[in-house]
Every structure is written in structure tokens, then in C-alpha cells.
C-alpha positions as a Markdown table, in Angstrom:
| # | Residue | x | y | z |
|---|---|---|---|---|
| 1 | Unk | 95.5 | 116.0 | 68.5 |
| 2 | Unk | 94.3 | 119.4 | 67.5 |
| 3 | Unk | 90.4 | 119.5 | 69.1 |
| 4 | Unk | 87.7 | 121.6 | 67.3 |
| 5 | Unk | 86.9 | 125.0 | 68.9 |
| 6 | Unk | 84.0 | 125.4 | 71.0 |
| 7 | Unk | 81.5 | 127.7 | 68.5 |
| 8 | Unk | 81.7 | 130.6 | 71.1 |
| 9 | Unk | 85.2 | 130.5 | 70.9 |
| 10 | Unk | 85.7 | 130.7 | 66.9 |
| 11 | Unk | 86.1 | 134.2 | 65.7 |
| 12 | Unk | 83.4 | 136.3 | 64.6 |
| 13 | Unk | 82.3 | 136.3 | 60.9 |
| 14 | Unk | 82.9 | 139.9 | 59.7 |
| 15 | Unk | 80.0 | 140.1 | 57.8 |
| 16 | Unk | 78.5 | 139.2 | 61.3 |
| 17 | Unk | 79.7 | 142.1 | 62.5 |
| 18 | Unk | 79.0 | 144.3 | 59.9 |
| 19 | Unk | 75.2 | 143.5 | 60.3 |
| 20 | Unk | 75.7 | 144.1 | 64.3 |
| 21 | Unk | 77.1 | 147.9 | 63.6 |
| 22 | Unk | 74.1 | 148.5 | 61.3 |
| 23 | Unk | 71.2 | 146.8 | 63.3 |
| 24 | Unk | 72.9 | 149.0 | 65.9 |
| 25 | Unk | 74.1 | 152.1 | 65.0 |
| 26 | Unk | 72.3 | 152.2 | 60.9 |
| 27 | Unk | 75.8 | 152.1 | 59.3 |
| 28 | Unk | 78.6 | 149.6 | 58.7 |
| 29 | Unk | 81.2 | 151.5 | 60.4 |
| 30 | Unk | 82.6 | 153.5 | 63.2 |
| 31 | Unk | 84.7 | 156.4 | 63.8 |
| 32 | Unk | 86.9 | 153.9 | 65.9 |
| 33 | Unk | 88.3 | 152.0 | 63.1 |
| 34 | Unk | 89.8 | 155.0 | 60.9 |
| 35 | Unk | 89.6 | 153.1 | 57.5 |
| 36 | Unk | 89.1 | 156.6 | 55.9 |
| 37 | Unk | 90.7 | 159.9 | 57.1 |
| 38 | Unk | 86.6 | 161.4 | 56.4 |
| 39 | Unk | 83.7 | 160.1 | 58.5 |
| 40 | Unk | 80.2 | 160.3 | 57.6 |
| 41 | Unk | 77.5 | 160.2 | 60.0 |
| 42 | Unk | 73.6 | 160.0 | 58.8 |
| 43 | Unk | 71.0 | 161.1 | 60.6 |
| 44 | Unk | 67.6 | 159.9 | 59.1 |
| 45 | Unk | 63.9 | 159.3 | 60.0 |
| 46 | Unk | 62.9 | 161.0 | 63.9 |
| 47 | Unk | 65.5 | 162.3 | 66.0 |
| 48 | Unk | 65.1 | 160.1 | 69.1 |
| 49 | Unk | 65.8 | 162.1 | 72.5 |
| 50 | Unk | 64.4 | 161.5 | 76.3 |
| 51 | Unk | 61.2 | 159.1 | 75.2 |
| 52 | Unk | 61.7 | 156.2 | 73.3 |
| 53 | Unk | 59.3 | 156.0 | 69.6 |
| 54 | Unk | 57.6 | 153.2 | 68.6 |
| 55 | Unk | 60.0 | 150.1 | 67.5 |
| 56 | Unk | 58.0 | 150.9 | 63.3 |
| 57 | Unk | 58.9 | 154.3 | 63.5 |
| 58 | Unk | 62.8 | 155.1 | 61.9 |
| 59 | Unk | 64.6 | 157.1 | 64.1 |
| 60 | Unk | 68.0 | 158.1 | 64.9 |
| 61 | Unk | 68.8 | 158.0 | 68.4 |
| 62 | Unk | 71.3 | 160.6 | 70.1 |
| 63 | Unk | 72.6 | 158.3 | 72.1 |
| 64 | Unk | 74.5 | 156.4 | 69.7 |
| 65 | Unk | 75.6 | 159.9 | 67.8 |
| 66 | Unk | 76.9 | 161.6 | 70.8 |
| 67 | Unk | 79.8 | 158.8 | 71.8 |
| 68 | Unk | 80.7 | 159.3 | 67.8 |
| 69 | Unk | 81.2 | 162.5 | 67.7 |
| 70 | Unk | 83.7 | 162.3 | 70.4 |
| 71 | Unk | 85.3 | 159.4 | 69.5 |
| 72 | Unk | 85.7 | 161.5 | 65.5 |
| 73 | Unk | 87.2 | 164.6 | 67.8 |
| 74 | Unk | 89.8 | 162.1 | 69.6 |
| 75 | Unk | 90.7 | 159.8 | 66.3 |
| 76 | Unk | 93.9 | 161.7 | 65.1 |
| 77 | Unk | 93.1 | 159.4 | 61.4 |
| 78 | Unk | 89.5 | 161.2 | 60.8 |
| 79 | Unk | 90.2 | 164.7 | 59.1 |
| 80 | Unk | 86.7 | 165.8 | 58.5 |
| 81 | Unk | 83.1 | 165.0 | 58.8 |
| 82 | Unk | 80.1 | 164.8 | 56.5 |
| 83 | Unk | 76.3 | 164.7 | 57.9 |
| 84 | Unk | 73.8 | 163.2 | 55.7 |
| 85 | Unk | 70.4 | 164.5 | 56.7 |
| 86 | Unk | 66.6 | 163.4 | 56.0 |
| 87 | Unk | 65.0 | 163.5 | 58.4 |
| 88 | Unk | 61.4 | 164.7 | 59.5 |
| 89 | Unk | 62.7 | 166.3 | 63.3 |
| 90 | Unk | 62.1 | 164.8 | 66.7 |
| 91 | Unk | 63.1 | 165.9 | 69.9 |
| 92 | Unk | 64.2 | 169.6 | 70.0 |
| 93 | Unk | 66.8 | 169.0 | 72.7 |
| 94 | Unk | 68.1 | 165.8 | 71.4 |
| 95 | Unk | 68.2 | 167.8 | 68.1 |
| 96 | Unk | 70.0 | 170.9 | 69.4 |
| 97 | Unk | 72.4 | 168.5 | 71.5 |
| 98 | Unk | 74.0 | 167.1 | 68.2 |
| 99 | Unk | 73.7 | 170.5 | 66.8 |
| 100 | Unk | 75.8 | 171.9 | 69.4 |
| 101 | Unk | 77.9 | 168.7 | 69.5 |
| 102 | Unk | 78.5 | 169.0 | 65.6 |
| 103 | Unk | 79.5 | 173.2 | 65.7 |
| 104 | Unk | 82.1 | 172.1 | 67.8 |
| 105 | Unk | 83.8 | 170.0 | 66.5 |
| 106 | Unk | 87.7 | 171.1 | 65.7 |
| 107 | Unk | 87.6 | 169.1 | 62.2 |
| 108 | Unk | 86.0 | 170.6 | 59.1 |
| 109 | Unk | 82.2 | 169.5 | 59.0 |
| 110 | Unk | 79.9 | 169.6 | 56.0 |
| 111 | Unk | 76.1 | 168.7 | 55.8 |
| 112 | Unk | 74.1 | 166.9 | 53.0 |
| 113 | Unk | 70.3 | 167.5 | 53.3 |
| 114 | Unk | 69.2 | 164.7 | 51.6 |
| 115 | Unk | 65.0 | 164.3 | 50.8 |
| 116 | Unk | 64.1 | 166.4 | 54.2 |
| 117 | Unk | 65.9 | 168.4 | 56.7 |
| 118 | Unk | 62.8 | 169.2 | 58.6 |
| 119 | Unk | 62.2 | 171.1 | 62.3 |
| 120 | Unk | 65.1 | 170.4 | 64.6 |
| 121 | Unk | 66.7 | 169.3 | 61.4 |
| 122 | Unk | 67.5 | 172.8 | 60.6 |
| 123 | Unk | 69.9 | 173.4 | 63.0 |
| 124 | Unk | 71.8 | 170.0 | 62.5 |
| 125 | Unk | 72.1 | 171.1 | 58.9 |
| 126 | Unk | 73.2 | 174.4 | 59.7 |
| 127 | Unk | 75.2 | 172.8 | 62.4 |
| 128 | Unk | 78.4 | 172.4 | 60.1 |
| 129 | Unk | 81.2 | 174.6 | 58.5 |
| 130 | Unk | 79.3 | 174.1 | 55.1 |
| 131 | Unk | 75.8 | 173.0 | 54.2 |
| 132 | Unk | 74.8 | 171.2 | 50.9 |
| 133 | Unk | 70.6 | 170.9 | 49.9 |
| 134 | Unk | 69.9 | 168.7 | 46.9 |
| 135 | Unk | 67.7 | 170.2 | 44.0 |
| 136 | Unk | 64.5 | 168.2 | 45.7 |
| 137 | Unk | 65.4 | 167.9 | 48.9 |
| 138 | Unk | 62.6 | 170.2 | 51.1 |
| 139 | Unk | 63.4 | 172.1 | 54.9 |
| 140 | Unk | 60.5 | 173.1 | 57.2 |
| 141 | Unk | 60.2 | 175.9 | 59.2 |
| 142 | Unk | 58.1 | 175.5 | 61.7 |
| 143 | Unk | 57.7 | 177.2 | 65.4 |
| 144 | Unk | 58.5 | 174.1 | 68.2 |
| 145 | Unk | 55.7 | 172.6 | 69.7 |
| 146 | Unk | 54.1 | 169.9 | 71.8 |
| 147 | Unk | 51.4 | 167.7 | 69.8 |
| 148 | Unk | 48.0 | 166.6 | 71.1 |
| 149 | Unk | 48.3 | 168.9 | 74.7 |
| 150 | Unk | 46.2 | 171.6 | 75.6 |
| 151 | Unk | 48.5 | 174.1 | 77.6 |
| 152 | Unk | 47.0 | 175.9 | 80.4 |
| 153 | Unk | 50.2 | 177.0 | 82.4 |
| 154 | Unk | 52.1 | 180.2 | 81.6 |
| 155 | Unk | 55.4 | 178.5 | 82.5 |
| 156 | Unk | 54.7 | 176.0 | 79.6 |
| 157 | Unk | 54.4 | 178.9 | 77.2 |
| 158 | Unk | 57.5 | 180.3 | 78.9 |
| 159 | Unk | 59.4 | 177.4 | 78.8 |
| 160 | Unk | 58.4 | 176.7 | 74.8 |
| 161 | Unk | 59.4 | 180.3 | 73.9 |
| 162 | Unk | 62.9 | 180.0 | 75.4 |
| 163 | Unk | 63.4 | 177.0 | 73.9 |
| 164 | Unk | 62.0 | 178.6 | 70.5 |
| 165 | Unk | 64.4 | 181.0 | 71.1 |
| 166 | Unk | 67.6 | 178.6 | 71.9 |
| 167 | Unk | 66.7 | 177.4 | 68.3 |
| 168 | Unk | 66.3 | 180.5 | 66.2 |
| 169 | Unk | 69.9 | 181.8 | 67.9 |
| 170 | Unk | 71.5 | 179.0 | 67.2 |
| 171 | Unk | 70.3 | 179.0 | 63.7 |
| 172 | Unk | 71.2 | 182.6 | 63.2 |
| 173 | Unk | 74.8 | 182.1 | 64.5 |
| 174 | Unk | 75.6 | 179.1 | 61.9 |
| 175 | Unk | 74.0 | 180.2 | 58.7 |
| 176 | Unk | 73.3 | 183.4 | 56.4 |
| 177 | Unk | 69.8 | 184.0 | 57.3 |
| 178 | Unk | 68.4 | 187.1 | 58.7 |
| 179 | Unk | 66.6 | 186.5 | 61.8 |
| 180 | Unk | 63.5 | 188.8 | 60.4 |
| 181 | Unk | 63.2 | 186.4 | 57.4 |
| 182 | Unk | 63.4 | 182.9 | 59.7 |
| 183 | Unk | 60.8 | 184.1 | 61.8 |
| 184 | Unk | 58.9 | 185.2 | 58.9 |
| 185 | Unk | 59.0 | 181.8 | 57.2 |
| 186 | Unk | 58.7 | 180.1 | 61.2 |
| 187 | Unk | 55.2 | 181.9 | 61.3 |
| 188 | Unk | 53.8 | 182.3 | 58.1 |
| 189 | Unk | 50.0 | 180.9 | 57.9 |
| 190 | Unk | 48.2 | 178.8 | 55.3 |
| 191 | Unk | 51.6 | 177.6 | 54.2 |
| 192 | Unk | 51.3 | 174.2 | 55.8 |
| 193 | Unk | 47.9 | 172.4 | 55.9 |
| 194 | Unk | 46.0 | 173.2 | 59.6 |
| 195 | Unk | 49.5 | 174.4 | 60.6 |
| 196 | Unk | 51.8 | 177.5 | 60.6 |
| 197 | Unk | 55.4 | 177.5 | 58.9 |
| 198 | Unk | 57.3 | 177.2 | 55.8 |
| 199 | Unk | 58.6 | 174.4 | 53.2 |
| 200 | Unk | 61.6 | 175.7 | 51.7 |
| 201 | Unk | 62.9 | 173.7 | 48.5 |
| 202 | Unk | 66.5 | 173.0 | 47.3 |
| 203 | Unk | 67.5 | 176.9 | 45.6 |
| 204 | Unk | 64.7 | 178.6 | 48.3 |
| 205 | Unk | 66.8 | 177.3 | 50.8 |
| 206 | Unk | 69.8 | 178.9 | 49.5 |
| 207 | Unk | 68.3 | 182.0 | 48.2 |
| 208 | Unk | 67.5 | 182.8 | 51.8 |
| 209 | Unk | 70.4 | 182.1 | 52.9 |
| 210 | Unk | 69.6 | 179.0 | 55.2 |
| 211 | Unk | 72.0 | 176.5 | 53.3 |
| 212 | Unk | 75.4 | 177.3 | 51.5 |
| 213 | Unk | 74.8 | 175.8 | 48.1 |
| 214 | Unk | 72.4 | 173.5 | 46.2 |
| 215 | Unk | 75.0 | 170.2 | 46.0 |
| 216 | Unk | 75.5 | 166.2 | 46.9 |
| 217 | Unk | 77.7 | 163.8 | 48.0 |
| 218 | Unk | 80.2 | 164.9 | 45.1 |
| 219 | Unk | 80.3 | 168.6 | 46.3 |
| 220 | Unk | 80.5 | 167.7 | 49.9 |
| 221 | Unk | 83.4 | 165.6 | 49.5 |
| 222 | Unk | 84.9 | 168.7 | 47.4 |
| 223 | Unk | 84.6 | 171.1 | 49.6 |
| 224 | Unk | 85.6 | 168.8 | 52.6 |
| 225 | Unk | 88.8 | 168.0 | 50.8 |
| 226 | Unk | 89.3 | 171.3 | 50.3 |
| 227 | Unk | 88.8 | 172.2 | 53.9 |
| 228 | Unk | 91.5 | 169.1 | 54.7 |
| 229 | Unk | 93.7 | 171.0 | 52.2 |
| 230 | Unk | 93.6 | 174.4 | 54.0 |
| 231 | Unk | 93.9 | 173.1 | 57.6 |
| 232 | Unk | 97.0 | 170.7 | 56.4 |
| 233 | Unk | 98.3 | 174.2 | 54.5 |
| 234 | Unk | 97.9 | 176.1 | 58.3 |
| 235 | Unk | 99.7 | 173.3 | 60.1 |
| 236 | Unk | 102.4 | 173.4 | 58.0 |
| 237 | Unk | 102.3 | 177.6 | 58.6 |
| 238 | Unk | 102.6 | 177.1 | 62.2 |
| 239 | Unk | 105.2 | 174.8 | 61.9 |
């Protein structure tokens, strides 16, 4: 006689699952699974890094990026890559980690900016072999930081200005910028409200040479299929 199953022992309801990987990771899949031969990866609200943010605040921790992006390098099924930005910054090393993770990636990559690409959100976008900004979507400029300190230690000033200076290089080497303009728009005043910095828009992001192309999700998948196409074209070169 055939005895029922003890509950932990019945299988999992997919949909089950499905709500684990997005209460987890904020999306329904993973590069493990290879379903589709692109991946895309969001990165939205605060990039999370060393401290943890309050559990109301959105963020996107690093944490859960960083295995992802290796496990997309080692999963012969994923071709290609597409980021999907809006977000408002976060934690500049966290930021520059998946920025740094992202440039080296051997597949094609191609970023959305989606509603905000904001502080360390710069480099992410820039981050890829291609960058998309939608018509309304906005990028800030701004010089990095810390909020509510008063600094009184050279070393701290030292320490911020390297670190200022990791991020312009980095944004210099992945995008069509001049460094004299990004440091222009990083320190303009009365731009931003008690602040200094720039909001760049959609075609101003492009026009200076930031972002590739003012686009979505259709362009980004046409240019990363067309990236697919050339790399398949130079393996069948070597060959």
C-alpha cells in the first residue's frame, strides 16, 4: 500500500520557487539554468556594499551579483549579457566592484539605463561593450562623498580623492567622454539643489559622449544579437 509522502518530502511547487529567486535575488531566474542563451541582470534602487540599508530602502546587493556574473562567464549556454539600470548609487566600492566585474566579462555586455543611472551608477552603465539611455531616463554627476560627517583628517580627503579618481579613470576608459568635460559636469555649482554636480538627460547623455545611444530593451537586444553574430562569425574564422 502506497503511503502518502511526508509534506517535506513532496517536491517543491515551481511557482514556489520562482517567488524564492525573486524574494532573493529580485528576479525569477538565474544564470545557472541557461533557459536563454542572453542573461539579464537588473540592478535597481541603492547599490548595497560593506553596511547593510534599512530593510524599506530598495537596494541591490553585490553580493548576490558577483556569484552571477561568474557563474554567466562559466555557463557555455549564456552568449551575452544585458544590465538594466535605475538606480539612485550606493556604495562606491560595491559599485566599481560590479563595474569592474561587468568590463570583464569575455561575453558581449550591453546596458539599459532605465529611469536613473545615478553616482556609482555611471560606471556600471559605462561598464559594458554598449550602453543604451531611454529618452527620460536622467544620470548624475556628482563628486563621491560621505553624507552627514564633518572631515577633519587629511588622509580622509586623500583617501576620497583617490577613490574619486579610481572612478573618473574608470569612466574614461569605458566611454567617449573627455575627462575635461566629466569633471566639468562632476563639479559644476548650482546645478543640483545645496549640492555640486550635473543631471544629464537621455540625448545630453549621449551628446557628451557618456552613453552610446538613446535606446531600450528592443535596441539592446539588437545590438546584443548582433554582437552574438560577430563573435559566432570570429569563431568560425579561427576555426
Amino acid at each position: 500500500m502506497n503511503k502518502d509522502l511526508n509534506p517535506d518530502e513532496k517536491q517543491k511547487n515551481p511557482a514556489d520557487s520562482i517567488v524564492e529567486k525573486i524574494q532573493a535575488l529580485g528576479q525569477t531566474n538565474i544564470a545557472q539554468t541557461g533557459e536563454s542563451n542572453i542573461h539579464v541582470l537588473t540592478i535597481i534602487g541603492q547599490v548595497e556594499g560593506h553596511m547593510q540599508l534599512p530593510p524599506q530602502n530598495k537596494t541591490t546587493k553585490y553580493e548576490h551579483l558577483l556569484p552571477q556574473l561568474v557563474a554567466i562567464e562559466q555557463n557555455p549556454k549564456i552568449e551575452g549579457l544585458i544590465v538594466l539600470l535605475n538606480t539612485v548609487g550606493g556604495d562606491v566600492e560595491a559599485g566599481l566592484a560590479l563595474a569592474e566585474m561587468i568590463s570583464s566579462l569575455s561575453k558581449p555586455t550591453v546596458s539599459v539605463v532605465l529611469g536613473g543611472g545615478h553616482s556609482i551608477g555611471v560606471p556600471i552603465a559605462v561598464a559594458t561593450d554598449y550602453s543604451f539611455i531611454v529618452p527620460t531616463a536622467t544620470m548624475t554627476i556628482h563628486p563621491v562623498r560621505l553624507t552627514g560627517l564633518v572631515i577633519g583628517v587629511p588622509q580622509t580627503f586623500e583617501y576620497l580623492d583617490k577613490m574619486q579618481d579610481r572612478v573618473i579613470q574608470f569612466v574614461m576608459n569605458h566611454s567617449k567622454i573627455k575627462e575635461d568635460t566629466f569633471k566639468e559636469l562632476m563639479f559644476a555649482k548650482g546645478n543640483l539643489t545645496r549640492d555640486i554636480g550635473t543631471n544629464v538627460v537621455g540625448k545630453e547623455a549621449v551628446a557628451h559622449g557618456l552613453i552610446d545611444a538613446v535606446g531600450g530593451i528592443k535596441e539592446a537586444m539588437e545590438k546584443m544579437n548582433e554582437f552574438i553574430g560577430e563573435k559566432g562569425e570570429e569563431g568560425e574564422i579561427l576555426q
